[in-house]
N, C-alpha and C positions, 0 to 999 in steps of 0.2 A: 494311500490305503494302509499305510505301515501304521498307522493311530485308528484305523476302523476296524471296531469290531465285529458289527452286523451293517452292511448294506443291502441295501432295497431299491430295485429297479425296475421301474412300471408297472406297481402290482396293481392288477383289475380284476374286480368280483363283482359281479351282478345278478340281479334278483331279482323274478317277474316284476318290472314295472320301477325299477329300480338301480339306480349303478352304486353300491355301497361306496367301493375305494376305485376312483380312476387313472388311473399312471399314477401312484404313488411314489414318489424317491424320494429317498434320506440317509442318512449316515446315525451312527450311531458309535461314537467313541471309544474307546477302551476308558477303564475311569472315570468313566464319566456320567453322569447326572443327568438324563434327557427328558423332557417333559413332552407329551402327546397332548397337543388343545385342541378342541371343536365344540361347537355347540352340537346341543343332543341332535341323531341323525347325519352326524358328519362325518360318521365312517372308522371311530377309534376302535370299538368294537369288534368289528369284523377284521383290522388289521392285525388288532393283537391275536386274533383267532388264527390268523393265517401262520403268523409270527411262532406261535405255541403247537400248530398242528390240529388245532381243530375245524380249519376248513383248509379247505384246497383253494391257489388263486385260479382266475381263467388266463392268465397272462402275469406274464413278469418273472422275475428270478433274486431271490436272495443271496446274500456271499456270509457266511459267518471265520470268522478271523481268517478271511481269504477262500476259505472253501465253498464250490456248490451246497444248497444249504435248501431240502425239497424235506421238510418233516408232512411225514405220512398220519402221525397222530400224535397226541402228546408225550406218548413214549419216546417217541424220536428223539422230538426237544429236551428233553430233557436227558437222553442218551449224550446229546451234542453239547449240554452246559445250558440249556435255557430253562427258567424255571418261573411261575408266575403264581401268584400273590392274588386270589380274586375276592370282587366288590364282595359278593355274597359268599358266607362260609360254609365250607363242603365239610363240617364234620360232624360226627352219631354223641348227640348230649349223655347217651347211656355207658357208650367208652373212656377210656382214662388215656390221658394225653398221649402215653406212649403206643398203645394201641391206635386211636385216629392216626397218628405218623405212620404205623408202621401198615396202616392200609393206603395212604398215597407212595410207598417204596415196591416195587418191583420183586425186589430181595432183600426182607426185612431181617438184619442179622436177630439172633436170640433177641429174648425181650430186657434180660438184664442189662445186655452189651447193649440195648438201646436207648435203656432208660440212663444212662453211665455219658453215652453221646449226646441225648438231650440236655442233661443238666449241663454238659461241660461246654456246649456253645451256648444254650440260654445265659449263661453266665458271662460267658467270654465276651459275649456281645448285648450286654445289660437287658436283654430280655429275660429275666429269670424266671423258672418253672419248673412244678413237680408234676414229675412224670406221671406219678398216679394218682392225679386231683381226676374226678368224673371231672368228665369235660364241663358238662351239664351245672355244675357247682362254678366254673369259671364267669367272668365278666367279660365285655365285649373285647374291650382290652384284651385280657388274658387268653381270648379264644384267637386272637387278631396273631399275638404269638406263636400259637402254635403252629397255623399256616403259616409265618415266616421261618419258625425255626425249622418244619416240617423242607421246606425248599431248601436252608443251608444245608442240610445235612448234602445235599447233591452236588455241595461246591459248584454251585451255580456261575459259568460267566457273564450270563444275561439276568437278572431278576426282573420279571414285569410284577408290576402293581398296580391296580387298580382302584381308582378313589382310598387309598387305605387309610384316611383320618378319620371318614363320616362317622365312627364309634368312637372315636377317643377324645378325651379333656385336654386342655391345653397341657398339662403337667405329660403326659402319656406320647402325644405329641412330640414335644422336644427328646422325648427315652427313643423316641422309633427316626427322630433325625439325624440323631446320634449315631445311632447303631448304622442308619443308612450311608456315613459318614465314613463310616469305619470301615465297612462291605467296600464302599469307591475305592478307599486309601489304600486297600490290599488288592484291588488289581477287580474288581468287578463292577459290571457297569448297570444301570438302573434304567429302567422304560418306567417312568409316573405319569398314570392319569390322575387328574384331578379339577375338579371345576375351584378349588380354593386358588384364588389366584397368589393372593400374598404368602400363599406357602410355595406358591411356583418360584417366587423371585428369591425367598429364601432358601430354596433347599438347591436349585436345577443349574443347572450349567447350561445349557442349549434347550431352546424350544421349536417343534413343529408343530403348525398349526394348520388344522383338516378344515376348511370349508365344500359343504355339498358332495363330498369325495376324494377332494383334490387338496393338495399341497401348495397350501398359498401364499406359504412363509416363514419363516424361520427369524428367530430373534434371539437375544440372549438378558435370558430375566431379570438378570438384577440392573441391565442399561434403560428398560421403559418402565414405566407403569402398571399397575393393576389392570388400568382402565383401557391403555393403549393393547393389551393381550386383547382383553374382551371385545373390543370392538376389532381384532383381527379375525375376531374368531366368527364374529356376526358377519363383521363386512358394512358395519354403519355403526352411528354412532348410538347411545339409548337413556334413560332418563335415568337419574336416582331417585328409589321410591320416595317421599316427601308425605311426614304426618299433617296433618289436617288439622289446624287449630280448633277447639271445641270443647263446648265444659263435657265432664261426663253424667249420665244420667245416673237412672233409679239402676238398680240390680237386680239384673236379670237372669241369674245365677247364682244358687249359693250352693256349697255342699255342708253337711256338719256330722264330723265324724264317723265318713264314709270308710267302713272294712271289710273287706272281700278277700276270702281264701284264695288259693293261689291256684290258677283255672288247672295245672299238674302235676308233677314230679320238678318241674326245670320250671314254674311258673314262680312270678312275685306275688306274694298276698299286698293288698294294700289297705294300710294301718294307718284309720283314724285320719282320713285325710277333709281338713278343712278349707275352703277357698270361695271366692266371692269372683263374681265381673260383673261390672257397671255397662250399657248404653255406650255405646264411643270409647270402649276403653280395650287394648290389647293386654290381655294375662300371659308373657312365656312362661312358659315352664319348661327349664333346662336336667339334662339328665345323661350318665351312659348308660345305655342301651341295656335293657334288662333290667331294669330297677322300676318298672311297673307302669312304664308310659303306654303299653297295647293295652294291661288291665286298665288305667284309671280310662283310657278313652272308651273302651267295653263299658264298662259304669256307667259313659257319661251318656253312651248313647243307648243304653236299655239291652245291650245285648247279655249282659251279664247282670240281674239285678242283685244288687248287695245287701244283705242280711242284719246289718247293721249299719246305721246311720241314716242320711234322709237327704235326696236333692229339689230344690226347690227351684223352679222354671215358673217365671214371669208372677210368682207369687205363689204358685200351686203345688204340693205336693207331687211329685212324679215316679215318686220311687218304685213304685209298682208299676209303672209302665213300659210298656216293650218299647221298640225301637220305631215299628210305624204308628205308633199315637205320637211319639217324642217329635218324630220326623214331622208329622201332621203341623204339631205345634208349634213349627218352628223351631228346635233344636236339631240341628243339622252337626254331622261328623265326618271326616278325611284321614280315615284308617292309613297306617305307615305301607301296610302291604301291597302294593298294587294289584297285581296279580292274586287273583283267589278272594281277598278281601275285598278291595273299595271294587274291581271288576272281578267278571267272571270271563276266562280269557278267551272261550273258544266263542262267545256272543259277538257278537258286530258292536261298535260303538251307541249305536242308535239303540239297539236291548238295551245296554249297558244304561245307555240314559234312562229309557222304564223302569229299570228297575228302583233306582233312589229322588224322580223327580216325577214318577207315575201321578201320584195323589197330586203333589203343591205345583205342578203346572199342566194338571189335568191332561195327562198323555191319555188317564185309563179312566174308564167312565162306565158305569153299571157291568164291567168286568171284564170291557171291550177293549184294546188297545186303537188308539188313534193315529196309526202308523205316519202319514204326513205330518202329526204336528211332532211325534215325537223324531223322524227325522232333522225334520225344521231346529227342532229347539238339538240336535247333535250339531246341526249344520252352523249352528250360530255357536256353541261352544267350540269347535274347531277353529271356526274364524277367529272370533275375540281373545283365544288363548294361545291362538299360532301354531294350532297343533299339525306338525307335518304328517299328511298321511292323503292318501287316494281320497278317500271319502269316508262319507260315517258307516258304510256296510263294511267298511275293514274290521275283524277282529282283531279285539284288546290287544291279543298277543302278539299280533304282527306288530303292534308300533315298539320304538325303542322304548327304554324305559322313561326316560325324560318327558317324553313326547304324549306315552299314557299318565304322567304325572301330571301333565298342564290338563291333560284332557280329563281324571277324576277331579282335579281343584277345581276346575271350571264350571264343572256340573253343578257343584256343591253350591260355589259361588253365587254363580245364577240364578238361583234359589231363591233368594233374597231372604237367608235366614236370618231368626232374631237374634239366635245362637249357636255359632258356628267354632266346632272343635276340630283342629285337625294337627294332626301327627307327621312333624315331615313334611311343610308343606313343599318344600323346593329340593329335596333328597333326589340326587341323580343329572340335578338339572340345569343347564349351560347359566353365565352369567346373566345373559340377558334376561332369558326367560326367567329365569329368578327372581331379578328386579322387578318384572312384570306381574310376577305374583305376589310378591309382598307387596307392589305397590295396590293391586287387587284389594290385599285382607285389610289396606289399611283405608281404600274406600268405601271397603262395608263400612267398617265401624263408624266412618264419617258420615255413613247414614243414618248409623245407630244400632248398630249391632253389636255386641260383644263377641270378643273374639279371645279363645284361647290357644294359642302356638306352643306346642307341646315340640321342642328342636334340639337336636345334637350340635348344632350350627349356631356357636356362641354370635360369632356377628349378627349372624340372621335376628338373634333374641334383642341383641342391643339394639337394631336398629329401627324395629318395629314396635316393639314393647314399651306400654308405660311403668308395668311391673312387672317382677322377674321374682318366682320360689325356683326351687330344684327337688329333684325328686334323688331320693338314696333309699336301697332299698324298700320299697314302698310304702315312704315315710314324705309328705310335703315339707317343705324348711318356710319358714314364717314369708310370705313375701313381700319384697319393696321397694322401692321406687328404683326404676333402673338409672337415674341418674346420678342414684349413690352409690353405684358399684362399676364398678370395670371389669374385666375379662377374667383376670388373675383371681379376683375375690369370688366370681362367677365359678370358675372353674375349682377351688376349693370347697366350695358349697356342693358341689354336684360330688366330689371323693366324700361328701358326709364327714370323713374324719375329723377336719378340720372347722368344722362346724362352728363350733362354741368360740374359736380363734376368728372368725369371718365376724359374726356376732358383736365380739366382743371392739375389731377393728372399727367396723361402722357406729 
């Protein structure tokens, strides 16, 4: 116990119809590097919740550096040294760095004395930052800072983290492994989730791994495989997605010098964006977060129509068309947002389906809903997509995030669009299920679909993709062939900077 800094013993939490975490136990070291695996619904969520103070367990007891360890709410934890890092960011784009910090402190010293503390650990720990940038002017990146620097200021001995790469480029990446490198080396210890496995083996020291609830194992990442994680985490073994040999067809999509003000104050305008997809052909398009991948998929699918330029769909002009003529046509889209956008959370799964497959599989007819067939057709997306949940009268919001992720792809999927755009298609979501969905996008196209993968998830792009632009500031980069580019070159094209340099390499 002399090297534990947080233990955990038997923690159980349960929920109509449901055992999130079952007997739980694990250790968690001083200095050390810990990684939380499971596929979605496997309980990491609700343990880090427990962990931080935002739920109560029904059973079980924690020890933190020996002590009883019952946080009441996240004031606790963070009274006691725990401090956590979340997937989604909790800060007001209309405040300036030092203000969002000084609303997650308790007792925020003056603002001078804070802005004076920010720079001098942003710096000390290569995160660099000006205190008084509007947050709202920041990048996914720089906004990902601020909630890390916002927790060291607490001399954290716990930092949890949640998924913290899905915004950042490979370059940005190794700045936040660094840094987490640095946090170990002086005495603090790390909770990582994350569904990247080969960032598991290079960054983590020890791994737990959640199946169903339960603690099924424990491993130490850099002695197995990517693959051997995943299939702990599933509990069986699972395919790699596999492209489909096939010439490409006609072009069934073209854009030409599409530009679209910026939908707000914190929005990307997008500038002049030209792009093409063939029949059987996958387009990624790579980017950090903020550089206009919600606008250009708004463009693509009519909810925002652009003022300039012109999209043509299967030959036709469509620029003037809303979203359920585009949808009619067979231009189908997989919005990044779950919640609120691709669903609406407080509906059941089975609404959720009327709503974007009403028309193309006839749920809704002279303005009647067809409630058994549009059950039917929820009931067959949950099967085929694996999505864990009671049934299709569950609402959205009850499933995990992962879980309503297979469940909007699938709808879309099923569709059997001509052209199908989606944002994110695997954002959130355990290995397997992953594989199961790129291998999905890559049997549309082998039907003949064109597909556009709009992903923060450079693997994701290399693996499916026959071509690859990037988005910087909502501006396209010429694209091409992903088999002349690699990650590194991937990832300088998406900084824009380096543009002309990538360009000029290939």
């Amino acid at each position: 116990m002399a090297d534990t800094l947080l233990s955990i013993r038997g923690l159980t939490k349960a929920y109509p119809g449901v055992v999130a975490n079952d007997t739980v136990s694990f250790d968690i070291g001083k200095n050390e590097i810990h990684a939380l695996l499971g596929e979605n619904g496997a309980g990491k969520s609700t343990l880090v919740k427990m962990i931080f103070g935002l739920v109560k367990p029904d059973k079980g007891e924690m020890h933190l550096n020996g002590e009883p360890y019952q946080p009441g709410k996240p004031s606790d934890a963070r009274r006691s040294g725990v401090a956590m890092v979340f997937q989604h960011f909790s800060l007001f784009d209309a405040l300036d760095v030092a203000e969002n910090v000084a609303l997650g402190m308790e007792t925020p010293p003056p603002m001078r004395d804070l802005a004076r503390q920010i720079r001098e650990v942003s710096e000390t720990y290569g995160l660099p930052l000006d205190p008084y940038r509007v947050v709202g002017t920041l990048s996914a990146g720089e906004r990902q800072r601020v909630e890390i620097i916002r927790c060291l200021l607490q001399n954290p001995r716990l930092l949890i983290m949640d998924e913290p790469t899905s915004v950042l480029t490979p370059q940005e990446v190794e700045i936040l492994f660094r840094t987490l490198n640095k946090l170990k080396a002086e005495g603090t210890s790390i909770l990582y989730i994350s569904h990247k496995l080969e960032e598991i083996r290079t960054l983590c020291d020890e791994a737990t791994i959640l199946r169903l609830g339960k603690n099924v194992g424990t491993c130490t990442p850099r002695e197995v495989t990517a693959r051997q994680m995943a299939e702990m985490m599933v509990g069986s073994s699972f395919l790699t997605p596999e492209p489909k040999a096939g010439a490409k067809g006609e072009v069934l999509l073209r854009c030409e010098a599409l530009s679209l003000p910026a939908p707000g104050a914190f929005g990307t305008p997008l500038r002049e964006i030209s792009l093409e997809v063939r029949a059987g052909e996958v387009l990624g398009i790579g980017g950090v977060a903020g550089n206009g991948q919600d606008e250009l998929l708004m463009a693509l699918s009519g909810e925002r129509l652009a003022p300039q330029g012109a999209i043509w769909f299967k030959g036709r002009d469509v620029s003037r068309d809303g979203p359920s003529l585009r949808r009619e046509a067979g231009l189908l889209t997989g919005p990044e947002e779950r919640l609120g956008h691709a669903a609406a959370p407080n509906m059941s799964l089975t609404e959720n389906a009327v709503l974007t497959a009403g028309q193309r599989k006839g749920l809704v007819k002279n303005g009647f809903i067809n409630w058994i067939a549009a059950q039917d057709f929820a009931d067959h997306v949950i099967a085929k997509f694996d999505v864990r949940t009671p049934g299709a009268s569950v609402a959205a919001r009850a499933l995990s995030g992962g879980n309503l992720q297979k469940f909007v792809v699938g709808r879309e999927i099923e569709q059997n669009p001509d052209v199908f755009v989606v944002n994110q298609p695997t954002w959130g979501v355990d290995a397997a299920a992953a594989a199961a969905i790129r291998q999905a996008l890559l049997d549309l196209a082998a039907k003949g679909a064109a597909i556009i993968c709009i992903s923060q998830d450079l693997d994701e792009l290399m693996e499916i993709s026959d071509r690859f632009g990037a988005l910087n500031e909502g501006r396209l980069s010429a694209t091409r062939p992903v088999a002349d580019l690699d990650v590194e070159k991937i990832g300088l094209m998406m900084g824009g900077a380096h543009d002309m340099e990538v360009a000029h390499d290939i």
